[in-house]
N, C-alpha and C positions, 0 to 999 in steps of 0.2 A: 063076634065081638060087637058091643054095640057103642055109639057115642060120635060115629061119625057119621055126617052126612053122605046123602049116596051119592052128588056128585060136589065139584068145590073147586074153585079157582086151583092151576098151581100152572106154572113156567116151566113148561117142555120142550125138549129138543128132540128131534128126531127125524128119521131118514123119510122122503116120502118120493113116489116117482117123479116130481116135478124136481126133485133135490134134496139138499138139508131144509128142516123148517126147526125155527124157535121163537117162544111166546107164550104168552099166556093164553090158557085153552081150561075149558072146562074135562075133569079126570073123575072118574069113577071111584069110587073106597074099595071094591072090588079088585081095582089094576093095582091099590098099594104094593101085594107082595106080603110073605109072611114076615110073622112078629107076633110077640103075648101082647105088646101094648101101644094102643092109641096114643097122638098126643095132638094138640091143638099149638102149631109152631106159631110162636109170637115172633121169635127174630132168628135172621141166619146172619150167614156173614158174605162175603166175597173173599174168595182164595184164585191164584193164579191156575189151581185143580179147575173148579169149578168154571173159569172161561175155558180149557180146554177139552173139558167135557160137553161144552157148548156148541161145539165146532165140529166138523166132517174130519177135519184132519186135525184134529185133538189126539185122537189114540189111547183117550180116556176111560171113556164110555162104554162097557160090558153088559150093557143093556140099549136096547132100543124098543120102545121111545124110555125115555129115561128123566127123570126129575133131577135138577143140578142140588147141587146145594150141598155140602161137605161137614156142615157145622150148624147145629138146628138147639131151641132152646124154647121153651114152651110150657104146655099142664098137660100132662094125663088125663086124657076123660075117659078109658077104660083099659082093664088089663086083666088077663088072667095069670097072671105071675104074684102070688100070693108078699112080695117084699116090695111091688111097685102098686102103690094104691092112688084112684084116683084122686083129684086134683091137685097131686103131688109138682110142684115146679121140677122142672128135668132138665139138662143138657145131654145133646149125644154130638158126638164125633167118633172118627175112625173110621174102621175096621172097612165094610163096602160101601158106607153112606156116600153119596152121589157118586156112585161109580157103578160098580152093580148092582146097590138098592135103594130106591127113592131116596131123593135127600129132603134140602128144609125147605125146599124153593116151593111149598104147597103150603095152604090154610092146614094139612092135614099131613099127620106122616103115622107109618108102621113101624115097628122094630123089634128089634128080639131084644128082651128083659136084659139080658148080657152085656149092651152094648148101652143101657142106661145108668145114667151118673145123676144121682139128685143134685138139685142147684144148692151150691156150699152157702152157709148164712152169710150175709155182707156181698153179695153180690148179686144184682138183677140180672131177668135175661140179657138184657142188654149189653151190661157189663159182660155177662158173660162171652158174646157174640164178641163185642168188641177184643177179647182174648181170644177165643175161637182156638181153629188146629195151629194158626202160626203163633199164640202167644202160647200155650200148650207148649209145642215144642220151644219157644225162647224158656219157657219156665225149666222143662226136662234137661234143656241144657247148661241151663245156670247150676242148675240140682245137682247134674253130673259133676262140675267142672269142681262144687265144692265136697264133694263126696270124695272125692280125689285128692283133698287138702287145701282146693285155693280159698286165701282170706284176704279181706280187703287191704289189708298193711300190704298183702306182696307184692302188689305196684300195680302199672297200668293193666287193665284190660281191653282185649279189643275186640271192637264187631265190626267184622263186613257184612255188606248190603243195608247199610242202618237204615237206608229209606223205605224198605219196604217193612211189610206185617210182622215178619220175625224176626229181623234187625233191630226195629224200630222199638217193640216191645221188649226183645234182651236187654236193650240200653236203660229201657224205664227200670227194669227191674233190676238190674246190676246196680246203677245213681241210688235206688232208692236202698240198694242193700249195704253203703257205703264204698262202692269201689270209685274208684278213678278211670271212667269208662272215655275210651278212645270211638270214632265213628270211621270208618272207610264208607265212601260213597263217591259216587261219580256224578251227584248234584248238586252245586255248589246252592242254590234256593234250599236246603234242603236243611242248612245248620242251623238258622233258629230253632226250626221244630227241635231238631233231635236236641239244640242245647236247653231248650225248654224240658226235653223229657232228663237231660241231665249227663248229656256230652260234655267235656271238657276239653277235649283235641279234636283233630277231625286228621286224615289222609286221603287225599284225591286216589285215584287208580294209578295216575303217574307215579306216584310214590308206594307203589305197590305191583311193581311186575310181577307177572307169571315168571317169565325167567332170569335170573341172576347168580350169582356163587354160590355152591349147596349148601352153606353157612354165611351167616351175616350175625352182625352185632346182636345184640342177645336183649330183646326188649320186650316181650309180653309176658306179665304173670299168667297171661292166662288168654282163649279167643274164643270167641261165638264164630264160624264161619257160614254164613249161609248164601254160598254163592258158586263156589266150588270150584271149577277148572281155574279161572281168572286169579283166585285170590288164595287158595287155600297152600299153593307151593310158598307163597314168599310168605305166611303166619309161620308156616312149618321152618321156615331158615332161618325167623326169628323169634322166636319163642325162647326164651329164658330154661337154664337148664331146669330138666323134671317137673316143665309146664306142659299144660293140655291145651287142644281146642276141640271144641265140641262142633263136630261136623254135621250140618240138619238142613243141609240143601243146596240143589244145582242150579242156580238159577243161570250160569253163566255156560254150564254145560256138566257130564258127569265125569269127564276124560280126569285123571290126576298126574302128572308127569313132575317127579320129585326125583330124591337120594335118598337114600338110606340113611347122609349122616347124622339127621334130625334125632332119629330114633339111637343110632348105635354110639350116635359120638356125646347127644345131653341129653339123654333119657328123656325124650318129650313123648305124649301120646297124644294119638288120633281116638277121639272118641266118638263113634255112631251114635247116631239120635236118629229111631224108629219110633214115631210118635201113631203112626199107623195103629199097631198091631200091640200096642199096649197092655197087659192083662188088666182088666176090670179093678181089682184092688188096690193098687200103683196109679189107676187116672184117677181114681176117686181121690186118694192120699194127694196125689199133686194139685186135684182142683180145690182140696180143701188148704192147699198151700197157697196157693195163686189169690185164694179169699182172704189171706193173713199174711206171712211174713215173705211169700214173694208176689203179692200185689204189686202190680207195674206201677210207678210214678204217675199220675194225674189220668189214670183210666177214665175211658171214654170222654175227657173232656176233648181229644182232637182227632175225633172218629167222622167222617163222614157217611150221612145217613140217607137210603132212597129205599122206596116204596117197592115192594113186589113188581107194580108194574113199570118200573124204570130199570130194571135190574138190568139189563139188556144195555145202557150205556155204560154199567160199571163194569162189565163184563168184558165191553168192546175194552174201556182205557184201560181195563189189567193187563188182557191181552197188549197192549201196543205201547206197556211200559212208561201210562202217563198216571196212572193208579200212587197215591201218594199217603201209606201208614194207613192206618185202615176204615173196611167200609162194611157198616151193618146194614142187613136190610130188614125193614119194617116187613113183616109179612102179611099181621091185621090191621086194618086202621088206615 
């Protein structure tokens, strides 16, 4: 293939005898890895993935040395795959990107034509980056929750973890789809933003145990959970009869310690969100949804932005839970 330089800035981690090392290093087009097609990454993003693939004790990382980056957005400057033509704008996520095969965190990326999504009209890379895998999945779960019946009339909905990526961006997109979106968070600085993105109630953690009566008052049409052990028992005991929540992350752990009588006594479901492993046909349909009628509320206007070579402080405050809604990063430029 041709189109890429033979070597090129990118942000590697990896093991070396003195330790772990990470930073920016010059990488060869050769170390890419296969794939039909180049692309020239304009923007990635930062994911909580992405710091722990950064790290020796991540438990990420399926390559070494390894290019982070989860979520990449860019042009094609060459392809042997006859439906992805150069200087086509792209986005890719999923499947092994910064995990087991390079990600966005390079001037340059590989990838198999498979795992390529054109960039839908109405949204820049940027935009796009600023959705990334965790508005992705806020999108999938919104998607789910009304494929399943729920409408804005059927009352509140709720998000846990609203301060972060996938929280943050369910909110936008619920507000902007007409619901009456609730926030659970455990950072009280954290409610302008989200009432900005179109919160209208907020619940601290306190008002939200992991343990209580296997039934409680009957109050969500509907929930985004993305936090897991912490939060997802007490949605489950309140949730309104033959309501869902769309379950799309651990951030508080994966343990679930529940009852049964969610399910057997008001017909509520647990819905999974595997944004991973999505088939190619289905992220296209949803990214051309995310471009139109589930567009988040005020995209990228509260994204924070750093340069390839800063990426390394964003990475550190994801990891250490000071990372606040989301962060692109500039890759050229």
């Amino acid at each position: 293939m041709t189109g890429v330089p033979e070597t090129f800035p990118a942000f590697v981690a990896e093991r070396t005898p003195d330790g772990h090392r990470r930073g920016i290093r010059e990488v060869r087009s050769a170390d890419l890895g296969p794939g039909e097609v180049d692309i020239r990454v304009e923007w990635s993003s930062v994911n909580f993935k992405d710091g722990l693939a950064s790290i020796a004790e991540g438990k990420v990382a399926r390559i070494d040395p390894l290019i982070p980056g989860i979520d990449l957005a860019g042009r094609v400057v060459s392809s042997t795959d006859a439906s992805i033509a150069p200087e086509m704008d792209v986005l890719v996520h999923g499947y092994d990107l910064g995990t087991a095969h390079h990600g966005g965190y390079a001037e340059f990326a590989r990838v198999p034509a498979s795992w390529v999504v054109s960039l839908p009209p109405g949204l820049t890379g940027r935009q796009a980056m600023a959705i990334g895998t965790a508005g992705f999945t806020a999108g999938m779960s919104v998607a789910a929750l009304e494929t399943r019946g729920l409408q804005p009339a059927d009352g509140p909905v709720l998000v846990t973890g609203a301060s972060g990526g996938v929280g943050g961006t369910a909110v936008a997109i619920l507000a902007e789809r007409g619901y009456e979106v609730w926030a659970l968070t455990g950072k009280a600085d954290e409610h302008d933003r989200l009432r900005a993105l179109g919160a209208v109630g907020f619940l601290s953690r306190d008002e939200a145990p992991s343990e209580g009566r296997p039934l409680e008052s009957e109050r969500w049409a509907g929930a985004v959970d993305a936090v897991g052990a912490a939060t997802l028992p007490y949605v489950l005991r309140t949730l309104r009869r033959g309501a869902a929540v769309a379950s799309c992350g651990n951030a508080s752990g994966p343990a679930l310690v529940t009852t049964v009588f969610p399910f057997i006594l008001r017909g509520v479901a647990l819905l999974g969100m595997d944004s991973v492993a999505v088939a190619l046909d289905e992220r296209r349909a949803l990214w051309a949804r995310l471009a139109t009628d589930l567009r988040p509320r005020g995209l990228g206007d509260r994204v924070t932005e750093v340069a390839l070579k800063d990426v390394t402080v964003a990475l550190d405050a994801i990891l250490a839970g000071q990372a606040r809604g989301r962060w692109v990063v500039r890759v050229r430029g």
